[in-house]
N, C-alpha and C positions, 0 to 999 in steps of 0.2 A: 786802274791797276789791273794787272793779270796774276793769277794764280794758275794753280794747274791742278784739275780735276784729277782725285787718287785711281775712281776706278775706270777712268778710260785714258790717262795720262794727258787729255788734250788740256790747252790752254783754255781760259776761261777770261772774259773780261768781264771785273767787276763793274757793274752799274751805280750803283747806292754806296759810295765808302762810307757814308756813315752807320747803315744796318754794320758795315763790314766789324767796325769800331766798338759796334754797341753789345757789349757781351751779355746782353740781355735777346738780342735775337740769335736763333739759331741756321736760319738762313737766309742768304743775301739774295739779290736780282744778277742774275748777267748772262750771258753769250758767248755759246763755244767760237773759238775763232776757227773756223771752218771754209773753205772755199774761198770765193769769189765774193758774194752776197753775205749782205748779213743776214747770220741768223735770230730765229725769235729767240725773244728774252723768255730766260727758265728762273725757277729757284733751284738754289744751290745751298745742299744743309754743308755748314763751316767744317764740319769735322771730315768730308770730305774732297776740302780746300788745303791748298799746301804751295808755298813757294816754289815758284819753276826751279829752283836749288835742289829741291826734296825736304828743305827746313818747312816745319809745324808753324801756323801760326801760335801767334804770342798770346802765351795764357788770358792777358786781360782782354784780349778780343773773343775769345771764347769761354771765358768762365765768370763769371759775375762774383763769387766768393772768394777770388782769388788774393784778393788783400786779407781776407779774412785770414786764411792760410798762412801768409807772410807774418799776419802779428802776432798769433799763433807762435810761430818760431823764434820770433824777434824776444816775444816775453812781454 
């Protein structure tokens, strides 16, 4: 999967979609898509991740008490 790094705008390939998924980590493995070559795999903190759209990822991938929240409102 690719996202798009906020503070340099480049793309990013995710490595691990499951750290991606796990809203208990806060960051993933991946590599800027850069050049010709690959480059070496970085960690990448989530809240500096964002859909190539410029959409946020989805609360449950980055918040762990995010249900919490919901039932909370729900009642």
């Amino acid at each position: 999967m690719y996202l798009m790094h906020k503070p340099s705008g480049e793309l990013v390939e995710v490595l691990n979609l499951d750290s991606l998924f796990n809203p208990y980590q806060k960051d993933v493995n991946g590599r800027f898509l850069a050049g010709d070559e690959l480059q070496a795999p970085a960690a990448f903190v989530k809240d500096d991740l964002v859909f190539p759209s410029g959409e946020t990822l989805p609360r449950c991938w980055v918040n762990p008490a995010y249900q919490d929240k919901l039932r909370a409102v729900g009642g």
